[in-house]
NUDO-866844 format. One record per atom (N, C-alpha, C, O): residue in one letter; y, z, x. Coordinates in steps of 0.1 Angstrom, whole numbers, padded with zeros to 4 digits, always signed. Layout:
REM NUDO-866844
AYZX/...
***
This chain:
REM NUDO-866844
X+2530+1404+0979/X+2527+1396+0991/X+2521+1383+0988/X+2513+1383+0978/X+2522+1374+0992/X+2519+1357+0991/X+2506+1359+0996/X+2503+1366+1005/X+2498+1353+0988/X+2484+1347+0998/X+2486+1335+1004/X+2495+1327+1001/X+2477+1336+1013/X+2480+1323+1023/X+2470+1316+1015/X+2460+1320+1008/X+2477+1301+1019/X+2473+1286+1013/X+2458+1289+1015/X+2453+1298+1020/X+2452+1277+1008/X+2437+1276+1012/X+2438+1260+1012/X+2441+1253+1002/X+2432+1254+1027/X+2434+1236+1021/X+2415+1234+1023/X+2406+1242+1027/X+2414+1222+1020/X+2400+1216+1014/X+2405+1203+1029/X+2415+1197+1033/X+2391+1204+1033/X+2393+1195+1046/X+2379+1183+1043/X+2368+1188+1038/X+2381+1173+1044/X+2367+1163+1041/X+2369+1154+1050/X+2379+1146+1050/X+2357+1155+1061/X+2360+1147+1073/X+2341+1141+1074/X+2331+1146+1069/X+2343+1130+1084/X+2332+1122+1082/X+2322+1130+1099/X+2326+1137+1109/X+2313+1126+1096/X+2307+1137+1104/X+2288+1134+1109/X+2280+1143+1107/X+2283+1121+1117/X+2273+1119+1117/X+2269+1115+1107/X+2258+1119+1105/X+2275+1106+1097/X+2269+1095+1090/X+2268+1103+1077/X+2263+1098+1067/X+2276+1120+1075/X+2278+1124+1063/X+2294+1124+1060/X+2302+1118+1067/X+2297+1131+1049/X+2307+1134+1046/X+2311+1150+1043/X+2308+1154+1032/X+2318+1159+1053/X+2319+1171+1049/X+2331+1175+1045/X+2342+1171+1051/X+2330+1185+1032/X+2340+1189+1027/X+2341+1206+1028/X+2332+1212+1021/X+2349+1212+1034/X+2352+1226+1040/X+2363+1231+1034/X+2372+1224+1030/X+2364+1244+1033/X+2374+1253+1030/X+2384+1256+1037/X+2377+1261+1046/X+2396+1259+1041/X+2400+1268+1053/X+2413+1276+1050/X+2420+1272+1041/X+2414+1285+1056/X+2431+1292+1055/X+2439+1283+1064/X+2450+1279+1063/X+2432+1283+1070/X+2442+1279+1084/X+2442+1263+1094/X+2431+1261+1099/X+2448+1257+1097/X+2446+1242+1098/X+2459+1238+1106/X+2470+1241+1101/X+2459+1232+1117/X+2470+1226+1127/X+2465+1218+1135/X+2453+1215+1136/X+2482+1209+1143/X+2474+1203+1154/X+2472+1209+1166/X+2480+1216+1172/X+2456+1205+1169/X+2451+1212+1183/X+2469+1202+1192/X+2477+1193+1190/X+2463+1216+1207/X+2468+1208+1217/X+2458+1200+1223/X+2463+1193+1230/X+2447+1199+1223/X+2436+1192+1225/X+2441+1171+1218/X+2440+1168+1207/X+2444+1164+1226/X+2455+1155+1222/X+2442+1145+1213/X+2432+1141+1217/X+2445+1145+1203/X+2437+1138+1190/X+2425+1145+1180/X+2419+1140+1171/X+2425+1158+1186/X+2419+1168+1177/X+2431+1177+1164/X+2442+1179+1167/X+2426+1183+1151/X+2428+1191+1141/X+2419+1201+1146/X+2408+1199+1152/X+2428+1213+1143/X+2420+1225+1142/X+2422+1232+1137/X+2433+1236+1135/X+2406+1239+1131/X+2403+1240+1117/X+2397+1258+1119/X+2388+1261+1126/X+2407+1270+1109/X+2400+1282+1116/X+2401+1289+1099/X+2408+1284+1090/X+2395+1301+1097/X+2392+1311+1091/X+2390+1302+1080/X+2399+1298+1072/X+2373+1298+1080/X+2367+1290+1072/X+2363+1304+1056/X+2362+1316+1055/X+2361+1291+1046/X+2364+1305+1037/X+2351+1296+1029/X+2354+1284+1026/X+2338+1303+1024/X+2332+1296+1014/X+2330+1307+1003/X+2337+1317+1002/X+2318+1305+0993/X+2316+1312+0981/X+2309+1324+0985/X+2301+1327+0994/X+2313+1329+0977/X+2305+1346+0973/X+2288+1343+0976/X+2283+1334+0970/X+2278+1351+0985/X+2266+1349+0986/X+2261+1355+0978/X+2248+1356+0980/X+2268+1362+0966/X+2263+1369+0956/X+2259+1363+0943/X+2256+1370+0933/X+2261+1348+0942/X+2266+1343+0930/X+2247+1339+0928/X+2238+1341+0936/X+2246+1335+0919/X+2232+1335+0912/X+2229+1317+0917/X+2220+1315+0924/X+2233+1312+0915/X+2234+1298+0916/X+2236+1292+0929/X+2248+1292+0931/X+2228+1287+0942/X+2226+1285+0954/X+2229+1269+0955/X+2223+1262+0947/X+2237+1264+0964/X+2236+1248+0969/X+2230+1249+0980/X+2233+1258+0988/X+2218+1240+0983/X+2217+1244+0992/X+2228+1234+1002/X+2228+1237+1014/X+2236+1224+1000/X+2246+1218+1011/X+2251+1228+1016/X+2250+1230+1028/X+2258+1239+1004/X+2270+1248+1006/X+2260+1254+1019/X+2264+1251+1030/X+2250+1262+1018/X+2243+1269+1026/X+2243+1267+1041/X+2246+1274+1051/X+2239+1250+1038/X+2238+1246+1054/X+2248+1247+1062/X+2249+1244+1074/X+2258+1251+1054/X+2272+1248+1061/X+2276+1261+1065/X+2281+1262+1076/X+2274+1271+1059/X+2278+1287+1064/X+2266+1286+1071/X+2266+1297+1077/X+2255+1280+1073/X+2250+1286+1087/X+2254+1277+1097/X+2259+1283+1107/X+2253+1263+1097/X+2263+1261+1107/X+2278+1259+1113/X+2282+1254+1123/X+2285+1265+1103/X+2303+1274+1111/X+2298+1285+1108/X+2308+1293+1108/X+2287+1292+1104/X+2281+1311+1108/X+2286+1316+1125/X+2283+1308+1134/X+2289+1320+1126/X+2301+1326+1141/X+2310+1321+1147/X+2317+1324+1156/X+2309+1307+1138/X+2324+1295+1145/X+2340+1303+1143/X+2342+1308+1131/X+2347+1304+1150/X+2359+1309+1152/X+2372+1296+1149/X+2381+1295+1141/X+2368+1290+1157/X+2378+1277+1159/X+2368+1262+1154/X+2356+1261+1157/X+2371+1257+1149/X+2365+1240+1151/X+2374+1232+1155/X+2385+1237+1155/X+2375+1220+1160/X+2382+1210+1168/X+2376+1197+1162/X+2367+1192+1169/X+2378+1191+1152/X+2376+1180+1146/X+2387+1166+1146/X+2399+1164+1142/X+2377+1157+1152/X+2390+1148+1156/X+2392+1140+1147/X+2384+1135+1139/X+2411+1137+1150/X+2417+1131+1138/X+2415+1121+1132/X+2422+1119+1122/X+2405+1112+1139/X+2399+1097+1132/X+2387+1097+1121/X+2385+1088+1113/X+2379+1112+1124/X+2371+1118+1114/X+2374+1119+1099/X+2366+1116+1090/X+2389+1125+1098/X+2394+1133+1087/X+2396+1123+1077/X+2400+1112+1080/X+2392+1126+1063/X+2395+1117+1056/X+2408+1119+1048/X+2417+1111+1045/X+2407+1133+1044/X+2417+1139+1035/X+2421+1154+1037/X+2412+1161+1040/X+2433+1160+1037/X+2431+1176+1036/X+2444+1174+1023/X+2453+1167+1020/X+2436+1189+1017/X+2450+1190+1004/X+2447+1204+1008/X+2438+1210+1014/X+2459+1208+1002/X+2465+1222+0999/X+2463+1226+0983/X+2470+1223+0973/X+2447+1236+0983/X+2442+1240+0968/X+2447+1248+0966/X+2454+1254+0975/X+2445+1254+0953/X+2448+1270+0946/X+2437+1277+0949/X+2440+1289+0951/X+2427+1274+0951/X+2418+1285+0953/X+2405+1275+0961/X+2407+1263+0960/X+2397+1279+0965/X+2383+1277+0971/X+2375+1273+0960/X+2374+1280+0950/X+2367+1258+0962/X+2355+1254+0959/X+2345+1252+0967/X+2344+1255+0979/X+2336+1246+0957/X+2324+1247+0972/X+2321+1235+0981/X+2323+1223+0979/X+2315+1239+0989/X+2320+1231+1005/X+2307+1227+1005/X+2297+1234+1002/X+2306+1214+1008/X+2294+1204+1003/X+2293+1194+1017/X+2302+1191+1024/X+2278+1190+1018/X+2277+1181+1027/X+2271+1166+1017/X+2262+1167+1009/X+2281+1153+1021/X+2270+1142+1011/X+2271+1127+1017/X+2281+1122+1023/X+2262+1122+1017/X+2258+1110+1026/X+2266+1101+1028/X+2272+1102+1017/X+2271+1094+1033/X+2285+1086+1031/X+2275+1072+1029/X+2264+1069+1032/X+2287+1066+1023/X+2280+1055+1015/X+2279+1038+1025/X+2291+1037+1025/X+2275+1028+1030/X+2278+1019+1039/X+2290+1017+1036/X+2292+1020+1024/X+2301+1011+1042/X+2315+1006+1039/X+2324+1016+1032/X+2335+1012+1029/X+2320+1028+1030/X+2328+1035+1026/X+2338+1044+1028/X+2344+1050+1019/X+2339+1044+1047/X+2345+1048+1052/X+2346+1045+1064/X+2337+1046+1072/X+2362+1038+1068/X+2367+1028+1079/X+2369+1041+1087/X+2371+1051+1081/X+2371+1040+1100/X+2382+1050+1108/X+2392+1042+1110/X+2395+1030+1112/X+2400+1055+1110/X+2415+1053+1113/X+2422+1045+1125/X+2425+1053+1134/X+2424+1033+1128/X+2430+1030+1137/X+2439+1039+1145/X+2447+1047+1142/X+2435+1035+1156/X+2442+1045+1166/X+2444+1034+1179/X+2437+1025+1183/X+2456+1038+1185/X+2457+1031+1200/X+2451+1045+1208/X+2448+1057+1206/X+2452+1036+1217/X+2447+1044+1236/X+2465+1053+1239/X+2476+1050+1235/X+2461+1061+1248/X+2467+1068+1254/X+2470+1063+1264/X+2459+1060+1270/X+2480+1059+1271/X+2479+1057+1284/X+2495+1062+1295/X+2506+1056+1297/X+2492+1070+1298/X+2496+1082+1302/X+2507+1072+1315/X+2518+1076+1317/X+2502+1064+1319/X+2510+1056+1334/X+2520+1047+1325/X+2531+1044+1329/X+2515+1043+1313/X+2524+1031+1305/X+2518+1021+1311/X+2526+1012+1308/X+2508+1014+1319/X+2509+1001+1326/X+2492+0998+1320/X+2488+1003+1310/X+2488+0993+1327/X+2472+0988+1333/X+2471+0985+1343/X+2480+0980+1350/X+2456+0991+1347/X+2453+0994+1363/X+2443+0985+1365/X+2431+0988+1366/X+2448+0967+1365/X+2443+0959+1369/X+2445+0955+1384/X+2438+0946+1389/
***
């Protein structure tokens, strides 16, 4: 039986940079969101603690779904296996967002 993929997601996130685990990753129907599910981090058995890695399994600790929008994301790849999922300061200028237009649903302007 195939194991399912595992991709590495690193998206910018209040002035940090997070980098996450996941099985599972699509586009939301939610129009400009990724969604991001069956988060996967490290063994809580291992001797050697981060505390980034930590803060992060307590905050996606009973998240089911996340909804991260696509101007956030910086990168996702498709790993062989799970590393660890880190939060780290983003640096000034070191991360533009992605240009994006408006939606506009009439085609016109409602001048």
């Amino acid at each position: 039986m195939a194991k399912s993929p595992i991709y590495k997601i690193v998206f910018y996130n209040q002035g940090q940079i997070f980098e996450i685990f996941a099985r599972q990753i699509f586009q939301s129907d939610l129009y400009g969101f990724v969604e991001v599910e069956d988060f996967v981090f490290g063994e809580r058995s291992q001797m050697l603690v981060d505390p980034s890695e930590e803060k992060l399994k307590s905050e996606f600790d009973g998240v089911k779904r996340s909804y991260i929008p696509m101007h956030a994301v910086v990168r996702i790849d498709e790993v062989a296996k799970e590393g660890i999922s880190k939060i780290s300061e983003a640096k000034a200028g070191s991360i533009s967002p992605f240009p994006m237009t408006t939606f506009n649903p009439t085609g016109g302007n409602k001048d």
